[in-house]
N, C-alpha and C positions, 0 to 999 in steps of 0.2 A: 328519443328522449335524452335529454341532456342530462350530463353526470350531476348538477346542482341539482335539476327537479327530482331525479334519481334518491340524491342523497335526502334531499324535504323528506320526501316520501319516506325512504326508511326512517328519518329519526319519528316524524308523524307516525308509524308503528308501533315506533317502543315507545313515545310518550304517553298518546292515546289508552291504550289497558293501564300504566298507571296512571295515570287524571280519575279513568273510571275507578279503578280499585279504591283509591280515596275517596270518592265521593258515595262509597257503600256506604247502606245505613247501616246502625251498629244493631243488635238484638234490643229491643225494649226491654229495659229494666221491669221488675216484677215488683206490684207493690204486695204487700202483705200486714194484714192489719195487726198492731200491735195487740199483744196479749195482756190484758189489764184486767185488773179484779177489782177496782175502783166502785162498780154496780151493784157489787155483793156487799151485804149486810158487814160491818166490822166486824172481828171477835175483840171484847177486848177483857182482856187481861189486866189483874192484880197485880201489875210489877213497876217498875223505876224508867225501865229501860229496854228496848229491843234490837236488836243486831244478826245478820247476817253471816253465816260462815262457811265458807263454799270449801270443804274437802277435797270434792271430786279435783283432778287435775286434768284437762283433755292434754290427749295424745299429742295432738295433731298432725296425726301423719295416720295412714291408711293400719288398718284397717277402719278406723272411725272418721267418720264425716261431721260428727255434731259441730263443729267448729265453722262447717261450712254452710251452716244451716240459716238459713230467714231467721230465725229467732232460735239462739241457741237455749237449749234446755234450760240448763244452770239461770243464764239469763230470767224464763221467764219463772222460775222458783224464789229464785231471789225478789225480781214482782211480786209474786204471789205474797210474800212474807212481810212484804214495804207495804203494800196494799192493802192487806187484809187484818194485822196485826195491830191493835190499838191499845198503847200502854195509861194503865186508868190508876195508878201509885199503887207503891208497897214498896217491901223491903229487897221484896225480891225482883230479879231478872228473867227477861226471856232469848232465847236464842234458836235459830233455824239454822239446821248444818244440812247441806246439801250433801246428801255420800254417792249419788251415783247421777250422773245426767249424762248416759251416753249413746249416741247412735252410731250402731256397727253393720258396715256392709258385708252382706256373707254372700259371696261368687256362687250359682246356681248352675248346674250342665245341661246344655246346652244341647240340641238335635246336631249331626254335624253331617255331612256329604251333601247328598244331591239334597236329600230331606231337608234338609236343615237349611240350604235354600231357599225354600220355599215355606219355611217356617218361622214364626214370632215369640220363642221361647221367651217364657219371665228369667229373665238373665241373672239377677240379682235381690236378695234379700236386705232389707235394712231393720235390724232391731233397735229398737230404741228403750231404754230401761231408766227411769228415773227413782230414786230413793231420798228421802228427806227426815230427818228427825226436830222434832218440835220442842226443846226443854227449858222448864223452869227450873232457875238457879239461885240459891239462898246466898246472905250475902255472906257465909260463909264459904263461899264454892261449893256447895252440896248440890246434889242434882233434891229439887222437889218432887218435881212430876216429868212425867215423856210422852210424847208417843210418835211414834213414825207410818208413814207412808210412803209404800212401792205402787210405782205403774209399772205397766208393758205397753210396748204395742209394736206389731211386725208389718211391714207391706212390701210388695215385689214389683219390680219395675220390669218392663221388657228389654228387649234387644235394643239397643238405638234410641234409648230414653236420652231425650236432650238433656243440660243443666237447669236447663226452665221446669221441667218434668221433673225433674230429680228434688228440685228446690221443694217443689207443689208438695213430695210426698212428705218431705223433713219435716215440714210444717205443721202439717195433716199429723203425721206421729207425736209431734210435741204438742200439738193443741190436746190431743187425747190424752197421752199422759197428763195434762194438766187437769183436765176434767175428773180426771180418777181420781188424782191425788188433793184436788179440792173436796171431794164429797168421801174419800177417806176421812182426809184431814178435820173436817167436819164433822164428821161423826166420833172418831175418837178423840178430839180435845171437847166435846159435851160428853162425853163417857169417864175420862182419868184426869179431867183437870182441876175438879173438887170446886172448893173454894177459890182457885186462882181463874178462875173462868165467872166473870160480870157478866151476870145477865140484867141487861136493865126492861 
């Protein structure tokens, strides 16, 4: 063999693995369906005006993921508040203070030697905790009326949980909390909201 076809040959080596590495497909993106409250009945309220105010501040850095979530918490409260809240006049204001939308991984132990080998430990916990407050505000700055609603919700992934995996549960824990803190929230703005609560 001649030292040209020689040389072909080796660069066909090293081109060939990168030609194919580029042409990998990438992971499918995941779709996940927005969380809207658009289908639920209004509440609406006696006030001027409604607004948003997100407390919480995420980390974004380990130990919390909510940042890296399908639909970040905070995100889908602030929805829930745009959607569902419907200002019918008065003197007064309304406002939704987001005080907690976070999910937190907590490191799980693990089987370890030969066992642990042959084992699928749930590797990791993720809490996820959301808190919200709902107030009526006079237009002298006086608080009128309140009330608030906490969720929880915890789930464990195994050993080797992909990001696709890991994505599915972030999701799943904020869709919960949101389901609680709707039929909280529900029930206690028909409970303490008196007169600033329209029922038509």
């Amino acid at each position: 063999m001649s030292r040209t076809i020689a040389s072909l040959f080796a660069v066909a080596a090293l081109v060939l693995p990168l030609a194919l590495a580029g042409c990998a497909t990438p992971p499918a993106q995941q779709n996940f369906a927005d969380l809207s409250y658009r289908h639920l009945a209004p509440i609406n309220l006696a006030v001027s005006s409604f607004d948003v105010e997100t407390r919480y501040i995420p980390p974004l850095k380990a130990p919390n993921v909510e940042h890296l979530a399908p639909v970040k918490p905070y995100n889908a409260a602030r929805q829930w508040g745009f959607d569902r809240i419907k200002t019918r006049g008065g003197d007064a204001r309304a406002r939704l203070v987001v005080l907690d939308a976070s999910i937190i991984e907590v490191p799980l132990a693990v089987t370890g030697g030969i066992k642990g080998a042959f084992t699928r430990d749930q590797a990791a916990r993720y809490d996820g905790k959301l808190a919200v407050m709902l107030e009526v505000i006079d237009a002298g700055g006086f608080q009128r009326a309140y009330v608030t609603a906490r969720a929880d919700r915890s789930q464990t992934v195994p050993e080797g949980a992909t990001i696709a995996e890991r994505e599915r549960v972030w999701f799943a824990i904020t869709e919960d909390m949101m389901r609680q803190l709707n039929e909280q929230l529900e029930r206690n703005i028909a409970s303490y909201f008196g007169t600033y609560l329209k029922r038509d």
